[in-house]
C-alpha positions, 0 to 999 in steps of 0.5 A, spaced: 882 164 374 882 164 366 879 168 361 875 163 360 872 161 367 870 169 368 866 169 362 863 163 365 861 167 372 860 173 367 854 170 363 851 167 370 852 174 374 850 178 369 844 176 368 840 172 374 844 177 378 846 185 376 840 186 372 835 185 377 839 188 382 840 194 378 832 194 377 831 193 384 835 199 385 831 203 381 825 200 384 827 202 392 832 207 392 833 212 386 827 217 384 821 216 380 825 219 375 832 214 375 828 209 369 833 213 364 840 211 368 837 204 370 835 203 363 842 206 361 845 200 366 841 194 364 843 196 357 850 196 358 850 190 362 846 187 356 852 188 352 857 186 357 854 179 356 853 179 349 861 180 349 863 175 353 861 170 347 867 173 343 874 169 342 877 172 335 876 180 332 873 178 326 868 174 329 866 181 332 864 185 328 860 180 324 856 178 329 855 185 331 852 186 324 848 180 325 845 182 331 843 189 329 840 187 323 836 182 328 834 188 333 832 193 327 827 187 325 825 187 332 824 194 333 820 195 326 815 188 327 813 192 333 811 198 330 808 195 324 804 190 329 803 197 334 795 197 332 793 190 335 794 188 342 799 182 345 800 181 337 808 182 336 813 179 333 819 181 338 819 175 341 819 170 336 825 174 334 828 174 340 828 167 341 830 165 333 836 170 334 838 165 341 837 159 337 842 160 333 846 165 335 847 164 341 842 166 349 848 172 349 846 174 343 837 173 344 839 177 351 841 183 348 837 183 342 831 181 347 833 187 351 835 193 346 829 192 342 825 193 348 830 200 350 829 202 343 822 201 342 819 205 347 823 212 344 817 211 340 812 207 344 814 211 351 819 210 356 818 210 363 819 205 370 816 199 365 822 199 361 828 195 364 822 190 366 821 189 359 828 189 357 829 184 363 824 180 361 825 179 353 833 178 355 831 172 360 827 169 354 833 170 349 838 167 354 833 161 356 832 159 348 839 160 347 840 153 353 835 151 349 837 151 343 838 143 341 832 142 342 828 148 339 832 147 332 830 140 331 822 141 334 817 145 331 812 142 337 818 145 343 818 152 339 811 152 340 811 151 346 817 155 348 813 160 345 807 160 350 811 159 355 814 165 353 808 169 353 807 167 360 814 169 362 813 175 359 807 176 364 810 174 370 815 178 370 811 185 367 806 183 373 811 184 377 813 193 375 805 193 375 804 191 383 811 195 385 808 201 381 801 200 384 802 200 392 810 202 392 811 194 395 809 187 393 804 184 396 803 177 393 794 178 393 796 183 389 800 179 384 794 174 383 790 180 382 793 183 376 795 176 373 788 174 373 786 181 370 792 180 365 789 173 363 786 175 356 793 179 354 797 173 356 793 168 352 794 173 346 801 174 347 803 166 347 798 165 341 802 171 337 809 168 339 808 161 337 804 163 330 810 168 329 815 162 331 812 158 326 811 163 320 819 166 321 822 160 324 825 156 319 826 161 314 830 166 319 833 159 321 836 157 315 838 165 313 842 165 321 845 159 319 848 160 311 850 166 315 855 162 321 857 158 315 859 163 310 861 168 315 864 164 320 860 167 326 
């Protein structure tokens, strides 16, 4: 098999299958105490699939800048807006960095702001779900990114569907951590009671998408012109 063709099974199982798997693990057979190593892991397979996108050293390294700037600007909205609840920028950022820079990129810029974040907000078995879940958001805008670059409407609308996303992969850890099981009843029990959350969540991800959208579109992209990323 060429280099190639295993990036490409690498960008399919990282996500969709090692991640979850991961996170699962620390669901159902590691100690309550394990979240810090599965956090750890799920960080390291981020990482891995961000540098499957890589083909020339140089290209690297400034895409390795051009990510940490975009993750440091994650972290810092988040803290900024810590006081109004379901009001974050996070995942505007996330979904600009995959629209331009690729759905690897959005994945890790997704799931590290998550990891790094909660030293400041707490950590705990909430964490990987969070980086699982803005990770998926990136990667999902990075297939995406056609469409969302030209339309202001689809990124709006990228942007609930993201709100809701995020709630149904959260909803998830709160069913598993409340009876140890998943019990579907339960499930629609907790998204229901997450109803106002999610509607202010997707309100705040398409307002920030629209504010910050095209001027962090234009920066990102004098930047792959200039810098060859």
């Amino acid at each position: 098999m060429t280099d190639k063709g295993s990036k490409k099974i690498l960008k399919i199982i990282i996500p969709y299958v090692l991640i979850p798997a991961v996170i699962l693990a620390g669901v159902f057979v590691f100690s309550e105490k394990a979240y810090a190593w599965i956090s750890l892991a799920v960080a390291i397979l981020s990482v891995g699939l961000f540098y499957t996108t890589f083909e020339r050293k140089k290209e690297k390294a400034r895409k390795i800048v051009v990510i940490a700037v975009m993750t440091t600007l994650s972290v810092v909205g988040r803290f900024v807006f810590a006081a109004i609840p379901g009001f974050k920028p996070i995942t505007a950022i996330v979904v600009i960095t995959a629209v331009w820079l690729g759905g690897e990129s959005g994945f890790l810029v997704g799931s590290l702001s998550a990891l790094i974040s909660n030293f400041y907000f707490g950590q705990g078995p909430w964490t990987p779900f969070q980086m699982l879940a803005w990770g998926l958001i990136g990667l999902f805008a990075g297939y995406l990114s056609a469409p969302l670059k030209k339309s202001r409407l689809l990124l709006s609308l990228y942007g609930i569907f993201a709100g809701v996303a995020f709630s149904l992969i959260m909803d998830v850890w709160t069913v598993l951590w409340y009876q140890g099981g998943f019990s579907i009843r339960l499930y629609a029990a907790a998204l229901l009671t997450a109803l106002p959350y999610t509607v202010s969540y997707a309100v705040s991800n398409v307002i920030f998408l629209l504010l910050l959208g095209e001027p962090f579109g234009r920066k990102l992209e004098r930047v792959k012109i200039k810098y060859g990323v």
